[in-house]
C-alpha positions, 0 to 999 in steps of 0.5 A: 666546376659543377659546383660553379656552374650551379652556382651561378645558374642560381644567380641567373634564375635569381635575377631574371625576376628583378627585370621583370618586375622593373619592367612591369612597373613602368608599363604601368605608370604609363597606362595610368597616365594614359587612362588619365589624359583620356579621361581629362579628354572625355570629360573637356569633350563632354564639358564641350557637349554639353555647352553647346547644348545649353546655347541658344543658336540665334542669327545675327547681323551688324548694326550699320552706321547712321548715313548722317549723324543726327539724320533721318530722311525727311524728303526725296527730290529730284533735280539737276547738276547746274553751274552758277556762271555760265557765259556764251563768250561773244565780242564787244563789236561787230567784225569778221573771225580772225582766228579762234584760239581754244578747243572744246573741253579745254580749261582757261584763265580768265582773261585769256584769249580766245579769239580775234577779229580782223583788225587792219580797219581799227589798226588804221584808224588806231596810227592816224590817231597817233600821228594825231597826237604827235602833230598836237605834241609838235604845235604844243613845243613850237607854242612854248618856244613862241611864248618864251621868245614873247616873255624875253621881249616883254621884258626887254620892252618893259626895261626900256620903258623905264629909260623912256627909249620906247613908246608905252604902246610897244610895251603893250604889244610885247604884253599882248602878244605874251598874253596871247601866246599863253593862251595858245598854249593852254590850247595846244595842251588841250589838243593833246590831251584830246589827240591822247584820249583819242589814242586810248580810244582806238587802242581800246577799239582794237583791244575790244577786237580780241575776245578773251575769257571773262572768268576762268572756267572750261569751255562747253562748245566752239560756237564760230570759226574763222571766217565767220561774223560775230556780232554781240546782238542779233543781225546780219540775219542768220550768218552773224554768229552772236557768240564763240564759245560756251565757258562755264565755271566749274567751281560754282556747280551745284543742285536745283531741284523742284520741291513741291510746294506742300513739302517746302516747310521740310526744307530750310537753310543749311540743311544736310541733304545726300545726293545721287547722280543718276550715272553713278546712283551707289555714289553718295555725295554730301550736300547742303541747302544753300538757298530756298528761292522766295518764289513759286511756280504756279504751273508747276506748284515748286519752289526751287532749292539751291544744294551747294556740294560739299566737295566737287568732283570731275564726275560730277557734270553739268546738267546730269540728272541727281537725287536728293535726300534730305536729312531732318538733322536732330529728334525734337530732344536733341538726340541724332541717329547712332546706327540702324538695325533690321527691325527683325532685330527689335523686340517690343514688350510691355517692359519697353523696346529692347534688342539683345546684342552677342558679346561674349557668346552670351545675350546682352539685352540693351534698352534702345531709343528708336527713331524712324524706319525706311528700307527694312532698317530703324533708326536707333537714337540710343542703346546701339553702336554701330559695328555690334552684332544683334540677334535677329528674331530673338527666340522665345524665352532668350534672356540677358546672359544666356549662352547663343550660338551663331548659326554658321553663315549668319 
């Protein structure tokens, strides 16, 4: 038993090593992965480091889009929002208001009424010329009976004639009085096309008494009301109204301004312009010239041009007060405006005009054509689009491809 016991103490004194050694060789693996990951890390962050302390830290901004391509503004105006039809609404006639039809700021058709003036005089008149044309009707039937009669004995006294049992004499009575007839026939259709048109003409006198819109359009102001005289001239002093509403056609608005006359050769047909209504001076609105009227005002020294609106709007009022730019179109070689940049952006040397533009994280320097400058922006005709970030104020010594950092907040 002493033995056994010995024995295996021995076997258990020999196999406490063989654990410790296994566990030893997997804590050591794991501290050389350990050491390893920490270096790939130190060396990531030290790559990092030294990147960023290579770049260029630079400030940047977007180029913008031209407002118009091909534009550069070439003139400022001031004017305002017209219509081209505007009408005060009066009646043909003179007479007392009835009634009145519309409201203020209300839209109509044309054609549709919008007023009416005492009709019981015209109306009279208007049914003794219809009971006119009956009676020409009536006379005009009794002639025609009568003549017919006449030509049914003309014709008996021109058979019996043949048998000599009547005189030639009554032959020619029955043909005189057949003649005779004929002709009161023709003037009894005289006098019913006189009593018809005469008709027409107190229908169309009664017509003339509804005052109706003379193109469709919306009404500005309600000028007379029932009661009241209107009259199309000026009498009756002044308790004749000479008209009942203002009607304005909405859909011929568009832009008069005065432009002097020593900047007139700026302006020509068909040129863009951009126009900003006083009551809403951030709202851009596309324009063009539609016409330069042919004559000067001397007191003012203006000519006066027509801008006709591209897409009307309800904002859009008569009589609101508006600035116009105009747009000088194309550079005298063809080419239009693609974006604006800061001028801080642009860097002139003897090699030319250039700006660097961040692609990447690296400066791109790009040749750019350059066009007019206004508000702290230049026009680039060529080497920018817009959307690319430039670099403003480019430091000293930057170079195409160089590694830039964006400054936070640029």
């Amino acid at each position: 038993m002493s033995l056994d016991e010995k024995a295996l103490a021995a076997l258990r004194r020999t196999g406490e090593p063989a654990v410790d050694v296994y566990e030893t060789r997997s804590d050591r693996r794991r501290r050389l992965w350990r050491i390893a990951a920490a270096a790939a890390a130190v060396l990531i962050l030290a790559w990092l480091a030294a990147s960023l302390l290579r770049a260029t830290q630079v400030e940047v901004a977007t180029a913008e889009p031209a407002e118009e391509p091909g534009a550069t503004t070439v003139l400022n105006a001031s004017g305002y929002v017209v219509a081209r039809r505007l009408a005060t609404v009066s009646s043909k006639v003179t007479g007392r208001i009835e009634s009145v039809l519309f409201e203020e700021g209300v839209s109509v058709e044309a054609g549709r009424e919008l007023a009416r003036l005492d009709s019981a005089a015209a109306l009279a008149v208007f049914r003794v010329a219809e009971r006119q044309q009956d009676a020409a009707r009536r006379q005009l039937t009794e002639t025609e009976v009568r003549l017919a009669e006449a030509v049914r004995e003309r014709d008996r006294a021109r058979a019996l004639k043949v048998e000599n049992l009547v005189s030639q004499s009554a032959v020619d009575a029955a043909e005189a009085e057949t003649a005779a007839l004929a002709a009161r026939l023709d003037s009894a259709r005289a006098e019913l096309a006189v009593a018809a048109a005469g008709v027409r003409v107190r229908a169309q006198d009664l017509d003339d008494l509804v005052i109706r819109a003379p193109f469709a359009g919306v009404i500005l102001s309600k000028d007379a009301q029932p009661g009241e005289m209107v009259s199309p001239i000026s009498a009756g002093g002044g308790f004749t109204r000479t008209g009942i509403a203002t009607l304005v056609d909405m859909d011929s608005r568009e832009i008069e301004v005065d432009v002097n006359e020593a900047y007139i050769n700026r302006v020509h047909d068909g040129q863009r312009a951009e126009a900003a209504l006083d009551a809403y001076p951030d709202w851009r609105i596309p324009c063009r010239v539609t016409a330069i009227v042919p004559a000067a005002d001397r007191q003012k020294a203006t000519v006066r041009v027509r801008i006709g609106i591209d897409e009307l709007d309800p904002r859009i009022l008569p009589d609101m007060g508006v600035k116009v730019r105009f747009f000088g179109g194309q550079t005298t070689d063809g080419r239009g405006t693609l974006a604006r940049v800061a001028v801080a952006a642009v860097v002139e040397s003897e090699g030319g005009t250039h700006v660097f533009v961040v692609e990447e994280a690296r400066a791109r320097r790009r040749s750019v054509a350059l066009g007019a400058e206004r508000d702290g922006l230049r026009d680039v005709l060529e080497g920018v689009q817009p959307g690319e970030s430039v670099v403003l104020k480019p430091p000293t010594g930057l170079d195409d491809g160089d590694r830039v950092h964006i400054q936070p907040g640029a």
